[in-house]
C-alpha positions in Angstrom: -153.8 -52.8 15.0 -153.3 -49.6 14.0 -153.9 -46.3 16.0 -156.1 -43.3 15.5 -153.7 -41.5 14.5 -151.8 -43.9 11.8 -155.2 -44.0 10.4 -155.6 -40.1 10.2 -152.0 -40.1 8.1 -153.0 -42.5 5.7 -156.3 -40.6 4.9 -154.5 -37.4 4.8 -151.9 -38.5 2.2 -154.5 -39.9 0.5 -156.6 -37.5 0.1 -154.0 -35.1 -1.3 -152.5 -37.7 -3.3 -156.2 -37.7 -4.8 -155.9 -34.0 -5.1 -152.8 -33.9 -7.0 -153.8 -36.5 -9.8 -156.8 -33.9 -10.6 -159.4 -35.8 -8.6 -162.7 -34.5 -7.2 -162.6 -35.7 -3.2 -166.5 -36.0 -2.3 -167.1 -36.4 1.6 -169.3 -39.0 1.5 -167.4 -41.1 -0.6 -163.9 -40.9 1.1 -165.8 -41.5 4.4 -167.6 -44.6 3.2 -164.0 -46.2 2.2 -162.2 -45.0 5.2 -165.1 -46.3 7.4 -165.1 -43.1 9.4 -168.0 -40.5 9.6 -167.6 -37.4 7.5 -166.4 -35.4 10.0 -163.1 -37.1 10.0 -163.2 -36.1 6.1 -163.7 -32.7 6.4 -160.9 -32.3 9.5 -158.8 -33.8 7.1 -159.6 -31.4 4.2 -159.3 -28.3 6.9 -155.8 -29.9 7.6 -154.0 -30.0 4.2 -155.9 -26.3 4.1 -153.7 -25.2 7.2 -150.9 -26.8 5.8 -150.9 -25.3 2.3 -151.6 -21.8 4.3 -148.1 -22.4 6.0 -146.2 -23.2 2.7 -147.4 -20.0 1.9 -146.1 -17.9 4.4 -142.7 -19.8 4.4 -142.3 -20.4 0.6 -144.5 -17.9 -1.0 -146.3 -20.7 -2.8 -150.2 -20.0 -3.0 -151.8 -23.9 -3.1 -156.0 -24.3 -1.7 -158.5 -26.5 -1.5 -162.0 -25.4 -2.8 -165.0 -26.6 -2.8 -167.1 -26.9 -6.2 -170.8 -27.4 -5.8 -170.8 -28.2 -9.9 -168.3 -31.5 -9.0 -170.0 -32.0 -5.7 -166.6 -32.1 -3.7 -163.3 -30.7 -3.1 -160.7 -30.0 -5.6 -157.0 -28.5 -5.7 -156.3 -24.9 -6.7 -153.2 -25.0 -8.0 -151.0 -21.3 -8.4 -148.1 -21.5 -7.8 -145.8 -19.3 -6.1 -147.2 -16.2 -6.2 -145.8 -13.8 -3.1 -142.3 -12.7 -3.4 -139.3 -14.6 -2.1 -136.9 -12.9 0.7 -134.5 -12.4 -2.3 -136.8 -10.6 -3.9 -138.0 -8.3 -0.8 -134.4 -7.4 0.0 -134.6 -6.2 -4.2 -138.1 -4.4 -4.4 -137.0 -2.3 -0.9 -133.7 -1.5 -2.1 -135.3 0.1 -5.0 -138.0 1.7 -3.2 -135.2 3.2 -0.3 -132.8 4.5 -3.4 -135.7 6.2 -5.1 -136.6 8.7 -2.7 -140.1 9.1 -3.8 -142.1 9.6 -0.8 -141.6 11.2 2.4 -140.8 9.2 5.3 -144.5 9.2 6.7 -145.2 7.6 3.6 -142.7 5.5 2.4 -141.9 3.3 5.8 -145.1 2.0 6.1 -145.0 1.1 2.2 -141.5 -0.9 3.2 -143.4 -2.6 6.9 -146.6 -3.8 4.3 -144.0 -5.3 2.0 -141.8 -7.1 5.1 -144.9 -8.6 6.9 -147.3 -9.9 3.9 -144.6 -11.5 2.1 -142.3 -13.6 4.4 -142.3 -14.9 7.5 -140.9 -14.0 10.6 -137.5 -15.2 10.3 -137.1 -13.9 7.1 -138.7 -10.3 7.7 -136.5 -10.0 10.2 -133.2 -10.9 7.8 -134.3 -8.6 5.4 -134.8 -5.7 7.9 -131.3 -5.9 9.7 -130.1 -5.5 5.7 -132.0 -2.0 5.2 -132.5 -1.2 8.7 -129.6 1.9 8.5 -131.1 2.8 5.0 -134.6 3.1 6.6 -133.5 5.0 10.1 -131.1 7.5 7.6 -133.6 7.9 4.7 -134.4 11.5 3.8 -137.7 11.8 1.3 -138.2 14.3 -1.2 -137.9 18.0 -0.1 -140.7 19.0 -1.1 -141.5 17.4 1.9 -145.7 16.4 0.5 -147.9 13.7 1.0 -149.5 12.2 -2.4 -149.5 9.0 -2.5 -153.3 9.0 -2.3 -153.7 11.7 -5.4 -152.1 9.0 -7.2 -155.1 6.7 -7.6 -157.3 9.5 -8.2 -155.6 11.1 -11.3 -154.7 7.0 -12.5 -158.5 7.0 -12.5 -159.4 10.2 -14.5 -156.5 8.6 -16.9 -158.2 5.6 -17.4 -161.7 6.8 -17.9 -160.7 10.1 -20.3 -161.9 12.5 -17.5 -160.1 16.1 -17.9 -158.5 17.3 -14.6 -158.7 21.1 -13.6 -155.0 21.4 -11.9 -153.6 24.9 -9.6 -149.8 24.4 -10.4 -146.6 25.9 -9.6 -144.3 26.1 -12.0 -140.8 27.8 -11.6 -139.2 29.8 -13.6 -135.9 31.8 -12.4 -136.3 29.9 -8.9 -139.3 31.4 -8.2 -143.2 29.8 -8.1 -145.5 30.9 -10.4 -149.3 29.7 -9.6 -150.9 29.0 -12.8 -154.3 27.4 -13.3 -154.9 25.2 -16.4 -157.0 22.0 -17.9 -155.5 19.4 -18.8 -156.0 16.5 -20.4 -154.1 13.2 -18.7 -152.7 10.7 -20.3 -149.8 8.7 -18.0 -148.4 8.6 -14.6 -144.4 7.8 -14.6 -141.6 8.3 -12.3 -138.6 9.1 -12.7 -135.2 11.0 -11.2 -137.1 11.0 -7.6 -140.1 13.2 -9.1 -143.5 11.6 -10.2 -145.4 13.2 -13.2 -148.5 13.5 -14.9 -148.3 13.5 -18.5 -150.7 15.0 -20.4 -151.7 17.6 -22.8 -153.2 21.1 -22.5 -156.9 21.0 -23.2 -158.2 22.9 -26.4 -154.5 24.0 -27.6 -153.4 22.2 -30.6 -150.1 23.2 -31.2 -149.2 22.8 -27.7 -151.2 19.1 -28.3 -148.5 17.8 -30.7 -146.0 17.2 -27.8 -146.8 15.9 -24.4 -146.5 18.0 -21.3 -145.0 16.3 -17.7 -146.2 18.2 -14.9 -144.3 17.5 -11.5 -147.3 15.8 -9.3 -145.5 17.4 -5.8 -146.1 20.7 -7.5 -150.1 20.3 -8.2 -151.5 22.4 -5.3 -154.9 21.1 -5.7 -156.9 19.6 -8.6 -160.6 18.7 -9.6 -161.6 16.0 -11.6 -164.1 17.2 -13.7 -167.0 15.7 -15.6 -166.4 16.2 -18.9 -164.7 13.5 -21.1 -161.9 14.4 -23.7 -161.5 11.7 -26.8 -158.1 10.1 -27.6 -158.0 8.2 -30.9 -156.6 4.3 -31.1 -153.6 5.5 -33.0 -152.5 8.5 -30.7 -153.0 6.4 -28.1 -150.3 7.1 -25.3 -148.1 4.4 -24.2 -146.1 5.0 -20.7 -143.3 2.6 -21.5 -142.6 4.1 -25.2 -142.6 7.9 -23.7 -140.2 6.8 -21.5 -137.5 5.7 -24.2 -138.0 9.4 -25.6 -137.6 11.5 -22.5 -134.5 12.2 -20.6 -134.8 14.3 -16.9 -138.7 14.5 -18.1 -137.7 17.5 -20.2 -140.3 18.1 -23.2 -140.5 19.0 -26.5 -140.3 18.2 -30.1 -139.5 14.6 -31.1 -135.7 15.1 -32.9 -132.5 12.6 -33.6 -129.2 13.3 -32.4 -126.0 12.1 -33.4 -122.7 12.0 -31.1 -119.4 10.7 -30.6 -118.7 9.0 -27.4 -115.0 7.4 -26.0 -115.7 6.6 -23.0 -115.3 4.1 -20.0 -118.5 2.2 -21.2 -120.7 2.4 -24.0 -123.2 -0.3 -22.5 -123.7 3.0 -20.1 -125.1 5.2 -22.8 -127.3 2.7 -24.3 -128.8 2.1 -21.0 -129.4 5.6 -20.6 -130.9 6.2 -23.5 -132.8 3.2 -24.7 -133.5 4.6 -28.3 -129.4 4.7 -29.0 -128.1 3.0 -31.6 -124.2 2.3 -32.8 -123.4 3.5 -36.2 -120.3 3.2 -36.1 -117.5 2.5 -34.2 -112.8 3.4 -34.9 -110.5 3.3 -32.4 -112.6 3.2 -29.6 -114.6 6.2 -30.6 -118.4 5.1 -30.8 -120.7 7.0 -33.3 -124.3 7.0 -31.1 -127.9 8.0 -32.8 -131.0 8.4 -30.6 -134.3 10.2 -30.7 -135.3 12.2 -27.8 -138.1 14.6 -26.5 -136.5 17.9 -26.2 -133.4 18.5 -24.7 -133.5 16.8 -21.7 -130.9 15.0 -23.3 -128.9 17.9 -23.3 -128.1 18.0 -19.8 -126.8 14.4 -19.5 -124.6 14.8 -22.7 -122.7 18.1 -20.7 -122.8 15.7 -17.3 -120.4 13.8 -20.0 -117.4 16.1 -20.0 -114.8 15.3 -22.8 -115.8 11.9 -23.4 -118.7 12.7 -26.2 -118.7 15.3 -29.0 -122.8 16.2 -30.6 -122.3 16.1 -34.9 -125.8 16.3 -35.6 -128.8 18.4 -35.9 -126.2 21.4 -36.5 -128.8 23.8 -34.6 -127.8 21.2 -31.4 -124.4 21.5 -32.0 -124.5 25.2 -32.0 -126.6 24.9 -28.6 -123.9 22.2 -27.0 -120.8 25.5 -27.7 -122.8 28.4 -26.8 -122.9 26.4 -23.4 -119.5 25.7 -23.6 -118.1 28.8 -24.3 -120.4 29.9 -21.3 -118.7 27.6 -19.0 -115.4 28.6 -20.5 -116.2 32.9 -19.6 -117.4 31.6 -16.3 -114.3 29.8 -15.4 -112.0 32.1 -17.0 -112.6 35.2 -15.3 
């Protein structure tokens, strides 16, 4: 005869063999054919949910049981995996560690959330010993600001077209200038350990024609104000493209350049510069054209030394030796 407990195995894989086919598993039912009251059916059903709870904490996979009044029973919620693997922890806290873009205060606590709601034990603990020097030796921005809670706020005056009154310091010469303007917001991005706030001055249309990023850290204080600016479909402004455009988040007019580049690795420049195409190419000497905002991209094609050589716009040639030359006085003295 069998026990109890043989009995309570059988049921179990039945009922999430049932569950797996797509079948509805009423209570009343299953107890009627297991000859057991329905009790026993519903410890079962809060079994397989404790079990698919631990898949998820070992595997990342995201499987419940739910009950739907409509079927009159129990059916199987299928997702998938959903969390992240230990593989790809280790990856999203590397990045976050290497980015530098919150203070300590603010950061480690963003790293501890990620370690203990998406692996287990074991695994949170394998991860950690990996980053544990970078974590103890990280050094955060020196500005040295918490603002990782403005960040929601001005992502919401972005996505309901409210205008932002902002107190900001700008430098100029090394020194802090407190200037108060309104602004209209359009994107949030991150880049070379600084987040910004892209946007465009309220009520000044030259200035409208080309986006403006200013340097969240050096907002003092804002206000989000009441009154709603309009933005049409086809100036719509997309994070992603802007970022294609913009090199060191240096504005200004939209404009192609063209360069010659013998380098170790052209695969470097066209990952730096995702709008770079290859014209040509002789002798190892690559002929690159990209458009860029400004010239941002000006200070990353000096960072080049004497592996690239600007051709075109002539007025960016001109710019590229007048810095030369004013290398050349400085080390030639």
């Amino acid at each position: 005869m069998e026990s109890e407990y043989d009995l309570k195995g059988f049921r179990i894989l039945k009922i999430y063999s049932d569950l797996l086919e797509g079948k509805v598993v009423k209570k009343k039912e299953y107890a009627e054919y297991f000859g057991v009251h329905e009790r026993s059916i519903q410890r079962d059903i809060k079994s397989l949910k404790d079990f698919f709870g631990e898949m998820k904490v070992k595997y990342g996979y995201i499987n419940d049981i739910e009950y739907k009044r409509a079927l009159g029973g129990y059916v199987l919620k299928y997702q998938g995996r959903r969390s992240l693997s230990k593989n790809e922890i280790l990856a999203v806290c590397k990045i976050l560690l290497e980015s530098k873009a919150f203070i300590k205060e603010e950061m480690m606590p963003i790293i501890d959330t990620i370690l203990d709601c998406c692996v287990n034990a074991a695994e949170s603990q394998q991860v950690h010993s990996i980053i544990a020097n970078e974590k103890f030796h990280y050094i955060g921005p020196k500005h040295n600001k918490p603002f990782i809670n403005n960040l929601w706020d001005l992502g919401q005056a972005i996505s309901e077209h409210n205008k932002i009154k902002i107190n900001y310091n700008r430098v100029e010469n090394s020194k802090e200038i407190l200037s108060s303007v309104v602004i209209n917001p359009l994107g949030l991005i991150f880049a070379e350990y600084y987040f910004y706030l892209i946007s465009y001055i309220d009520g000044d249309k030259e200035i409208e024609k080309f986006p403006i990023a200013f340097r969240i850290d050096r907002i003092k204080n804002f206000k989000i104000l009441d009154e709603k600016f309009f933005v049409a479909y086809s100036n719509h402004f997309e994070d992603g493209e802007y970022r294609k455009y913009i090199q060191f988040m240096q504005g200004g007019k939209l404009q192609t350049i063209e360069f010659k580049f013998w380098g170790k690795s052209v695969e470097a420049i066209l990952d730096r510069l995702p709008t770079a195409q290859i014209v040509d190419e002789k002798d190892g000497v690559f002929t690159i054209k990209a458009e860029t905002y400004g010239n941002g991209v000006l200070m990353w094609l000096l960072s080049q030394g004497d592996k690239v050589e600007v051709t075109k716009p002539e007025h960016f040639r001109n710019e590229v030796k007048e810095i030369v030359n004013n290398l050349y006085n400085i080390y030639n003295k």
